[in-house]
C-alpha positions in Angstrom: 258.4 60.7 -71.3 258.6 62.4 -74.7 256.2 63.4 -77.0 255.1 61.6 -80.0 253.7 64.1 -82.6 251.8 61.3 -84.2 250.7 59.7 -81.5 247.2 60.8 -80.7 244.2 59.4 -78.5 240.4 59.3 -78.1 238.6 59.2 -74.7 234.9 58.3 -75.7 233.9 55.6 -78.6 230.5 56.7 -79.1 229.1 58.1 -82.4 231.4 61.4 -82.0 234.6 59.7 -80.6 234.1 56.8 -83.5 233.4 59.6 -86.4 236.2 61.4 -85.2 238.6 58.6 -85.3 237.0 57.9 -88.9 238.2 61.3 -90.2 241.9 61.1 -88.6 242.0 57.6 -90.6 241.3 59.8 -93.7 243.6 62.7 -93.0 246.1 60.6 -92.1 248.0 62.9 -89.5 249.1 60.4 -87.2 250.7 57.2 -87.1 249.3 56.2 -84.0 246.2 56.6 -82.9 244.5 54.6 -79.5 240.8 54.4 -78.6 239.8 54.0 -75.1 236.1 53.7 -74.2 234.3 52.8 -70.6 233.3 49.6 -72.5 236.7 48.2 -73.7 234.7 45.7 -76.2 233.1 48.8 -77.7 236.6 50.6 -78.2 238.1 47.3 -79.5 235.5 46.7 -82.3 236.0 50.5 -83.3 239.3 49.6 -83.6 239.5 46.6 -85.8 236.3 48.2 -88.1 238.4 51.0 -88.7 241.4 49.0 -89.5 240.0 47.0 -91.6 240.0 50.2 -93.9 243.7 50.7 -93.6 244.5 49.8 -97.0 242.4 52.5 -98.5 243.7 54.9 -96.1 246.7 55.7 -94.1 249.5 54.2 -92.6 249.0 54.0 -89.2 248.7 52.0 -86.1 244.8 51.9 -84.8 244.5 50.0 -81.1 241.8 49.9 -78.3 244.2 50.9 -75.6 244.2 52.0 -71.5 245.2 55.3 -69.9 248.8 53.8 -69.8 248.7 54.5 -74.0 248.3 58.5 -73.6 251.3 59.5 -71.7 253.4 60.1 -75.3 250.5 61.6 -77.1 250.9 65.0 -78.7 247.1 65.0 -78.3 244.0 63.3 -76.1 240.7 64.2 -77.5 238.2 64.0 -75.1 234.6 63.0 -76.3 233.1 61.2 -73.9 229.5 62.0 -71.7 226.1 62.1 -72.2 224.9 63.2 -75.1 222.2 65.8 -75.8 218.8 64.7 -76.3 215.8 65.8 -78.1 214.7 69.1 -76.5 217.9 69.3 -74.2 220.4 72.2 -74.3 223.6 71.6 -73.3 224.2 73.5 -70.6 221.5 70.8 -69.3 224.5 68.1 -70.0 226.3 69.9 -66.9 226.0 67.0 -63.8 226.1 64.2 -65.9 229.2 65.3 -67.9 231.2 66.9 -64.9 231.5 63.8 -62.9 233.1 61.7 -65.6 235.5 64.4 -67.0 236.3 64.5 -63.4 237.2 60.5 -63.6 238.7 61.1 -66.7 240.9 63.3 -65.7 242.1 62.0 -62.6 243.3 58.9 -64.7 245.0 61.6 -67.4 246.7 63.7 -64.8 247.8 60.5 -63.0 250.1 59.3 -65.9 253.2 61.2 -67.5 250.7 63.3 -70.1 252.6 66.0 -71.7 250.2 66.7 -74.6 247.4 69.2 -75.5 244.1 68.5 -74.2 241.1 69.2 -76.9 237.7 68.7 -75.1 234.9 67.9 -77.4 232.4 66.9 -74.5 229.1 69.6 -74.0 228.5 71.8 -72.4 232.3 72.2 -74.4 233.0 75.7 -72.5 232.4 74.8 -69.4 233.9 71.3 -69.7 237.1 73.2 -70.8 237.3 75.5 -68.3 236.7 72.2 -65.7 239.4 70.0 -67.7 242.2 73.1 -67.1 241.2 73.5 -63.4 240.5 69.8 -62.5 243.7 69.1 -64.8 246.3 71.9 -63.4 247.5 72.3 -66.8 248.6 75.4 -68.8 246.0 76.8 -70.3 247.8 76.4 -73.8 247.5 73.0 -73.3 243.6 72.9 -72.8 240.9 73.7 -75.3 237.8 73.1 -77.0 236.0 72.2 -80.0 233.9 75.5 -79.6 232.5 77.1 -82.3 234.7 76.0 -85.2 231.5 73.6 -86.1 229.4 76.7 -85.7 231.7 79.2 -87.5 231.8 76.0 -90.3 227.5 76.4 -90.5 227.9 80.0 -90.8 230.1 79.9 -93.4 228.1 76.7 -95.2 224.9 79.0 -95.0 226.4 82.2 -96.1 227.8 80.9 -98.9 224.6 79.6 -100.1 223.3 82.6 -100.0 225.6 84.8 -101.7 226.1 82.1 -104.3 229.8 81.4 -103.7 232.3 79.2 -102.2 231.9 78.9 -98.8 236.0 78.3 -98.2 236.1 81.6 -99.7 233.9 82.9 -96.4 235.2 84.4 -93.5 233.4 84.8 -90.6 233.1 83.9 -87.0 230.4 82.3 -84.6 231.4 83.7 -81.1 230.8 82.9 -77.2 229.2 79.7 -76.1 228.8 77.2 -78.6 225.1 77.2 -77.2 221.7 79.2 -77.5 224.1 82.4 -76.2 226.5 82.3 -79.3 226.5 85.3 -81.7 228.0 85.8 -84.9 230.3 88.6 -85.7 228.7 90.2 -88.3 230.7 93.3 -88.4 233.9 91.6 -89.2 232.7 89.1 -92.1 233.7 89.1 -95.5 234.1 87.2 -98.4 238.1 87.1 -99.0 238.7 90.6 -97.8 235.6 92.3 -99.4 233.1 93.9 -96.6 229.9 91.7 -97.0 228.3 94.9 -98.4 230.6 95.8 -100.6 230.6 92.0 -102.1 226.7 92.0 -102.2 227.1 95.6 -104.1 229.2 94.0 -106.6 227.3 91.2 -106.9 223.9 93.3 -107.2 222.7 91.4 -104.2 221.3 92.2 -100.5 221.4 90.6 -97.4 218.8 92.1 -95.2 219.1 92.1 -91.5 216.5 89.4 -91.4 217.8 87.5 -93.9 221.2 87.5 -91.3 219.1 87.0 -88.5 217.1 83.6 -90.3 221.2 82.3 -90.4 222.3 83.1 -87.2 219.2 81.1 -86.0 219.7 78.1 -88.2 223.3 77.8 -86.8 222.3 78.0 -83.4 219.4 75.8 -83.3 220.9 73.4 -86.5 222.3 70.7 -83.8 218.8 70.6 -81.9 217.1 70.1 -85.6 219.5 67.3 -86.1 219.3 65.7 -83.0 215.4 65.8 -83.8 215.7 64.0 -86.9 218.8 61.3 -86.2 219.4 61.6 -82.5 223.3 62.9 -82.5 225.0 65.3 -84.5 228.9 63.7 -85.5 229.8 64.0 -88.9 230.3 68.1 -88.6 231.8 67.9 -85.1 234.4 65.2 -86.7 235.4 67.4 -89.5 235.6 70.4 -87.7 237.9 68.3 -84.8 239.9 67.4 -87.5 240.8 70.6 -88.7 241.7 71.7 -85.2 244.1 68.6 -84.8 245.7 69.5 -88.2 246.3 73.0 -87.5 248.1 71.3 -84.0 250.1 68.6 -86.1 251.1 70.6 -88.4 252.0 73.9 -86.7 250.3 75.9 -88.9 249.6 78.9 -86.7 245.9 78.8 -87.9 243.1 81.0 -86.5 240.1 79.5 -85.1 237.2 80.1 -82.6 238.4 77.2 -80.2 237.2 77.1 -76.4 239.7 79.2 -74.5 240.5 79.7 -70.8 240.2 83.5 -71.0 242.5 85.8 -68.9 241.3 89.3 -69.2 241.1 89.3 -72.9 237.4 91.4 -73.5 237.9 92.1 -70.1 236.5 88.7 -69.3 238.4 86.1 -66.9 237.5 83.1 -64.6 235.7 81.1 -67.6 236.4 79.6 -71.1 234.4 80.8 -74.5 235.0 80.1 -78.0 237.1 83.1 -79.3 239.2 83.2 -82.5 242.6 82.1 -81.0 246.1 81.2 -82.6 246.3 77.7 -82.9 249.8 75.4 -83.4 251.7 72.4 -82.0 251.9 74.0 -78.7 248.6 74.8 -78.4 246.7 77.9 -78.0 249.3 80.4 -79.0 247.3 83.8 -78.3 243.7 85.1 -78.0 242.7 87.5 -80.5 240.5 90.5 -79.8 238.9 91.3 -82.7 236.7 94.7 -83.1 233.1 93.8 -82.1 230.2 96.6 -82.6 228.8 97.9 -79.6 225.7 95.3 -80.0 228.3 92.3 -80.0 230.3 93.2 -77.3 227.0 93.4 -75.3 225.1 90.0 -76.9 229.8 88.6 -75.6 229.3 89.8 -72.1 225.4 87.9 -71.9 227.3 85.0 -72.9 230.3 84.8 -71.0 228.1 85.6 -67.7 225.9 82.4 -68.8 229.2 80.7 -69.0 229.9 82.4 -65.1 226.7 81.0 -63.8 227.1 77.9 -64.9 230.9 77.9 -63.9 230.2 78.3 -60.3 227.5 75.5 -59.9 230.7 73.5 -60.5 233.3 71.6 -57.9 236.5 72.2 -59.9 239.5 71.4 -57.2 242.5 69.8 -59.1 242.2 66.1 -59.6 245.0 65.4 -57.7 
């Protein structure tokens, strides 16, 4: 079966899966778009609130649908699990989460699916790496949210600080989107000036702490939000649809998506968020960007969380 490149679908209706279909209504980058949900009722009312919005929106096509709806989707975003509690990291997410990506995907791979794969799901690194060895995809065609809602923070946070606009930030949160990520620090910049040399111009410093009190307010921002509303889905849904516009619309974008990794840092046998070339294909290439001596160290304590957690996994195809 062909593609459609405006067909798209969302496996999980909860808060994320329904806030994520909310924002493709908005950007209006598909003309199709099918919600499937373990509770069919739950997928079908998402389905007719968000139509009913249609004429202040987008023209498209928005059905509660089955697995036999995804085979001529250009993309299947995967959202459903358990989600994170207060107090809960979400590596802790790993047991309950496995066992239905593995039923997800054993209804995916059982169907004509020639589309990318963008899990959403925590632990998201390890659910990515699962999803490409459960699915027996190329890895091109499986990735994750990872740290473009991190990276997003950072760049939200940094701008406040500096007193500018934060589009106008770029930097990257790295690793596992999890209490291991680390920001690149040595590599950020506000278009093109070295943050030092901006904050010179500027007559303003940015003190190690004062990077470290960031850092830590990214890392820890979903577990304060979580404490406050119970799920974090508005960020998530932006930063998903930024991903699925960079796919649509082939834009050859760099972002620090969840990637199978295959020797790139020297790292292999798991996924990690790491700045990747992103277009309709999928991932289009890794990146290795320069990391100081201190980063590449705080990478490799990340990725070999991400490798522990890997191999208390069951990851045979789902054939």
């Amino acid at each position: 079966m062909s593609i459609d490149p405006r067909k798209a679908a969302i496996v999980g209706c909860g808060f994320v899966g329904a806030s994520i279909a909310f924002r493709f209504l908005q950007q209006g980058l598909f003309s199709r778009l099918v919600l499937l949900d373990a509770d069919q009722a739950k997928a079908e009312g998402e389905a007719m609130d968000l139509s009913d919005g249609l004429p202040y929106g987008a023209t498209m096509e928005i059905t509660a649908g089955t697995y036999d709806d995804i085979a001529g989707c250009a993309l299947v975003v995967i959202t459903a699990g358990a989600n994170q509690k207060p107090g809960e990291t979400r590596l802790d997410l790993i047991g309950r989460n496995i066992a239905i990506m593995r039923s997800i995907l054993s209804e995916i791979t059982a169907r004509d699916f020639q589309g990318i794969l963008l899990i959403v799901s925590n632990p998201v690194d390890v659910l990515t790496y699962a999803a490409w060895k459960l699915s027996g995809y190329p890895r091109e065609r499986v990735i994750g949210s990872g740290t473009v809602l991190d990276t997003g923070r950072l760049k939200q946070l940094l701008g406040e600080e500096l007193r500018v606009d934060s589009r106008n930030i770029h930097a990257f949160i790295i690793g596992e989107h999890g209490d291991s990520e680390l920001a690149v620090w040595s590599e950020a910049n506000v278009s093109g000036l070295a943050l030092e040399d901006f904050c010179r111009i500027r007559g303003q410093a940015l003190r190690p702490g004062d990077m470290e009190r960031m850092y830590r307010e990214v890392r820890d921002s979903a577990y304060e939000i979580i404490q406050r509303k119970g799920v974090t889905c508005y960020g998530i849904a932006m930063a998903v649809g930024r991903i699925a516009e960079c796919i649509v619309k082939n834009e050859h974008a760099v972002l620090p998506i969840s990637v199978v990794l295959d020797g790139q840092y020297g790292l292999d046998g798991l996924a990690l968020s790491i700045p990747s070339l992103l277009g309709r294909q999928g991932l289009e290439e890794i990146l290795e960007i320069p990391l100081s001596p201190e980063e590449n160290r705080a990478l490799r304590d990340s990725a070999e969380q991400m490798k522990q957690a890997i191999e208390s996994l069951s990851c045979a195809p789902a054939l």
